[in-house]
C-alpha positions in Angstrom: -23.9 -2.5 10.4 -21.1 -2.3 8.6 -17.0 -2.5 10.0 -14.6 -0.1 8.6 -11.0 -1.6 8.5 -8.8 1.4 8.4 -5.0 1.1 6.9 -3.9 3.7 9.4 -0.2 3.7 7.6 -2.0 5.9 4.7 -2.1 8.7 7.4 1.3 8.4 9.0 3.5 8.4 5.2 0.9 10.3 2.6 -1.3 12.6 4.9 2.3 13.7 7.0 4.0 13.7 4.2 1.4 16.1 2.1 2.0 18.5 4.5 5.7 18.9 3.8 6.8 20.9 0.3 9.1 23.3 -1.1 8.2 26.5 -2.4 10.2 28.4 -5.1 9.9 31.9 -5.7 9.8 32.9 -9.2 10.5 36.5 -10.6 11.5 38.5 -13.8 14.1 40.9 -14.7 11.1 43.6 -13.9 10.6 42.2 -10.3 7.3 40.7 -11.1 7.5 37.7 -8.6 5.1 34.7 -8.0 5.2 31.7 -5.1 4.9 28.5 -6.8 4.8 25.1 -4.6 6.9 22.2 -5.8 9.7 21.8 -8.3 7.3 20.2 -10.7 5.0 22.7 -11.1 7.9 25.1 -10.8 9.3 23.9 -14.0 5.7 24.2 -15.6 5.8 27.2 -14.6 8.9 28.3 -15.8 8.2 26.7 -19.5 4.4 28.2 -19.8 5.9 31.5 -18.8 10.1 32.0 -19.8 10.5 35.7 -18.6 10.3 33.8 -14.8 13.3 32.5 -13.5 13.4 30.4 -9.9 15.6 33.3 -7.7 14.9 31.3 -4.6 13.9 28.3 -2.5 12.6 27.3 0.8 10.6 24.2 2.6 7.1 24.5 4.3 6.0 22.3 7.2 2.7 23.0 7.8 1.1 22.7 11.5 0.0 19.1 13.1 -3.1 20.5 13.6 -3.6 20.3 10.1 -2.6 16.9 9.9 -4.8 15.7 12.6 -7.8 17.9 11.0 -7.1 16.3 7.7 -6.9 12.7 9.1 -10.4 13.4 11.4 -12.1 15.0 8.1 -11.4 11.8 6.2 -12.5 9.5 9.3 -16.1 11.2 8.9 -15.9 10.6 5.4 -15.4 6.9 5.6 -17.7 6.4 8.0 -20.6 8.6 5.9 -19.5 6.7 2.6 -19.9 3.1 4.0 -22.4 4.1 7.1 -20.0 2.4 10.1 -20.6 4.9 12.1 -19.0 4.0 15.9 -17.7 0.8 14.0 -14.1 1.6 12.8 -10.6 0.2 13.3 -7.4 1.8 12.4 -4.4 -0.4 12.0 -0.7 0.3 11.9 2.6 -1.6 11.5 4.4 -2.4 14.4 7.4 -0.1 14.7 11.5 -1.0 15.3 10.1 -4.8 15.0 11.1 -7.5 11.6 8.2 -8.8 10.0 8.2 -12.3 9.3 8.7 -11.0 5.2 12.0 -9.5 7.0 12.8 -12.7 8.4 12.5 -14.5 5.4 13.8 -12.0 2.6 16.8 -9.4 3.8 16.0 -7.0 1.3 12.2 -6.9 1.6 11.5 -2.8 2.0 15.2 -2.3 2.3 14.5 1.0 -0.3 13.2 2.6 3.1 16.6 2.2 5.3 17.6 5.6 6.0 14.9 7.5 4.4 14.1 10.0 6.4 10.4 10.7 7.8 8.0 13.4 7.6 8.7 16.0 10.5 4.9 14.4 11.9 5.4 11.2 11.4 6.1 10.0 14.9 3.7 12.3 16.6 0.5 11.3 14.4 1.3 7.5 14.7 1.7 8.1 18.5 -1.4 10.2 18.4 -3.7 7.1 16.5 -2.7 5.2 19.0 -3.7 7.7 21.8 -7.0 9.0 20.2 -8.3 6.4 18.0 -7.1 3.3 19.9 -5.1 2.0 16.5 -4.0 -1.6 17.0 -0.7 -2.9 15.9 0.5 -7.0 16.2 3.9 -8.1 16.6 5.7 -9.1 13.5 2.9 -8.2 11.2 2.0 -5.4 8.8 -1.2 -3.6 8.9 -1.9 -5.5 5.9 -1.8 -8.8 7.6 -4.0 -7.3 10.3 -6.7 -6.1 8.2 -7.0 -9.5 6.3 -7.3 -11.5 9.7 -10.2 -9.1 11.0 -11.7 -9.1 7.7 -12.3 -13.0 7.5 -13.4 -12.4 11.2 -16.3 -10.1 10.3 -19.1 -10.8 8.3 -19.9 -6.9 7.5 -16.4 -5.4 7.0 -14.9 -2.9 4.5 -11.2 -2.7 3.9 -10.5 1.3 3.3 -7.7 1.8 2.0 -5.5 3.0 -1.4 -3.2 0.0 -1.2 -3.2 -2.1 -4.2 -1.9 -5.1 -2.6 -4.9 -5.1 -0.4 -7.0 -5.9 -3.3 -6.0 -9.6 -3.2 -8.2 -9.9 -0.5 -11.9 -10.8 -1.9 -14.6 -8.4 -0.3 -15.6 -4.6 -0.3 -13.0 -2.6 -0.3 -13.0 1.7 -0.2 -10.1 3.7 -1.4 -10.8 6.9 0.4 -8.1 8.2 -1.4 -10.0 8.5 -4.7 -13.5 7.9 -3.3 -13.5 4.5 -4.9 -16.0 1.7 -3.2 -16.1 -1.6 -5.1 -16.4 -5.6 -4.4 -13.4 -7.8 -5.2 -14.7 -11.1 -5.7 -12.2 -14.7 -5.1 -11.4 -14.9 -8.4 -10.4 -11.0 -9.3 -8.3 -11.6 -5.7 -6.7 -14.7 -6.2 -5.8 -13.2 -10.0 -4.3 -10.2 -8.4 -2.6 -12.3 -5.9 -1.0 -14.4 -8.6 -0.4 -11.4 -10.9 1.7 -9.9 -7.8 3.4 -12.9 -7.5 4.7 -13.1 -11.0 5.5 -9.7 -11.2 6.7 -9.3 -7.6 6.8 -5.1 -5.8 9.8 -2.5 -6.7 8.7 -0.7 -4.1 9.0 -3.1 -1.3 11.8 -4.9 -2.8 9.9 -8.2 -3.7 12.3 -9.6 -6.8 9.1 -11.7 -8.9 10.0 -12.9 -12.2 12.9 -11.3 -13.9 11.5 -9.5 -17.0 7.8 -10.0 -16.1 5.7 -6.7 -15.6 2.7 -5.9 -15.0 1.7 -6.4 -19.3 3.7 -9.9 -19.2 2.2 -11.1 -16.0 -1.3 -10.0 -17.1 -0.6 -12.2 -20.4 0.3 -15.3 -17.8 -2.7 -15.4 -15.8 -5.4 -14.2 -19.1 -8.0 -16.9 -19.4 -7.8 -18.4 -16.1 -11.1 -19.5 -14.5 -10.1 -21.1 -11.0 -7.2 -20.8 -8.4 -5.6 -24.0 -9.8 -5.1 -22.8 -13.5 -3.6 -19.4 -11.5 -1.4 -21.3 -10.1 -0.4 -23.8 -12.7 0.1 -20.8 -15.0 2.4 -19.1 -12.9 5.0 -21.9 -12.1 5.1 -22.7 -15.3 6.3 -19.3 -15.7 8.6 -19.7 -12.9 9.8 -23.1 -14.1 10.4 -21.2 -17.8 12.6 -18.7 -16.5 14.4 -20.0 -13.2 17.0 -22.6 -12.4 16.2 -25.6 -10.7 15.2 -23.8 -7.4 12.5 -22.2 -8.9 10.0 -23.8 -6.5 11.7 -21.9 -3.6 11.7 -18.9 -5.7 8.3 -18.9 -6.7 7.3 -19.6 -2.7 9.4 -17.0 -1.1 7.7 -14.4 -3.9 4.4 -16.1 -2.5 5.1 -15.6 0.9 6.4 -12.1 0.6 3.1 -11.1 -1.4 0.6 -12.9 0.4 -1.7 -11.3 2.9 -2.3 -13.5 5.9 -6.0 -14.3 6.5 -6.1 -15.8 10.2 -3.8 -16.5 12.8 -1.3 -18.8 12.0 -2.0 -18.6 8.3 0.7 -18.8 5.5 1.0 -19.1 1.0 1.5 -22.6 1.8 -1.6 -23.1 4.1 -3.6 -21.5 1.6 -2.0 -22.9 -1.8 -3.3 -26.2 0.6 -7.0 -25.0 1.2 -7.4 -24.7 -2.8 -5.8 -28.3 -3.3 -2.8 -27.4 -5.1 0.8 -28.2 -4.1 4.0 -27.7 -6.2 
């Protein structure tokens, strides 16, 4: 039977989240007048048809209820696409707490100080907790949670739309897109290295200045093991860093990796694949 590992933090940002949007109300001179949702497709709108002009604006926040029936819907359909059944654990990052990533980098995340969260977001991560039994761990992301119960289960899926999450080797189902695949070690630890070179805009992690996603795909291309992954990349970060580039190149390593066990850390696993800088 099969163990569905839940990234619960999918429902508490996108699923609240989709449930807040502004409407604008377009009309013409003739008082023909049509509801369109979001400023995007408002715009579309707009340029498809130009007699319509935006006249007014206003936000909707739609019920919990829907929420909670939107997060229960896509529970069953996990459960029906890799056939856990009872077997499913929803995990959540610990709130008001540093992670160790905090600890070690000041800025990691820093983009999300102050940005204010769905009306439901409290609520539905209270109500996980409550209803579904959704485990958090000091210190840790759910990320970090998922990859220590993973390597504890034989039978596991990780479900989730997270990219990062793809550094871990196994099945893996993005119930976002209704996407089930297996990562094997090398396509993880090529990810994991292609993360590390180009680091995360969106949580802050710096990488290599001027690497993307095509230049760190170019660094890592013909690789066959872990050790020509990582002898690739610090060479990169020797290239382009000063004389603490060893430092650098760990702290993006640390910030990117996603613990495995209890205890675990970059440099205990750069250790288990016989490299060392």
């Amino acid at each position: 039977m099969t163990v569905a590992l839940i990234d619960g933090d999918i429902f508490t940002r996108r699923f609240t989240a989709a449930c807040e949007y502004e409407m604008f109300t377009m009309s013409t001179k003739d008082g023909d007048v049509r509801e369109i949702r979001s400023k995007t497709n408002a715009k579309q709108f707009e340029a498809d048809n130009p007699t319509f002009a935006v006249v007014d604006s206003y936000k909707v926040v739609e019920p919990i209820e829907y929420v909670k029936h939107n997060i229960n819907l896509t529970i069953d359909k996990i459960k029906d696409a890799i056939q856990c059944h009872e077997d499913f654990h929803i995990y959540l990052g610990e709130q008001g707490v540093p992670t160790f990533r905090h600890k070690l980098y000041a800025p990691y995340k820093h983009k999300r100080v102050g940005q204010v969260r769905p009306i439901h977001y409290q609520e539905i991560y209270d109500w996980l907790r409550d209803k579904y039994n959704a485990t958090t761990s000091y210190e840790l992301e759910a990320d970090d949670i998922i990859g220590i119960r993973n390597s504890m289960y034989n039978n596991a899926v990780i479900c989730s739309n997270d990219k990062d999450m793809l550094t871990i080797p196994g099945w893996h189902y993005n119930f976002v897109n209704d996407h089930k695949r297996v990562v094997n070690q090398h396509e993880a630890d090529t990810h994991l290295f292609t993360q590390i070179l180009m680091g995360d805009s969106t949580d802050c992690i710096p990488g290599l200045p001027r690497v993307g996603m095509k230049k760190a795909t170019e660094i890592v291309a013909g690789c066959n093991d872990f050790e020509s992954l990582f002898n690739n990349a610090t060479k990169a970060y020797r290239t382009r860093c000063e004389e603490d580039w060893k430092d650098y190149f760990m702290l993006n390593g640390n910030l990117v990796y996603i613990l495995r066990k209890e205890g675990d850390s970059f440099a205990a696993l750069l250790d288990r694949n016989g490299v060392s800088l």
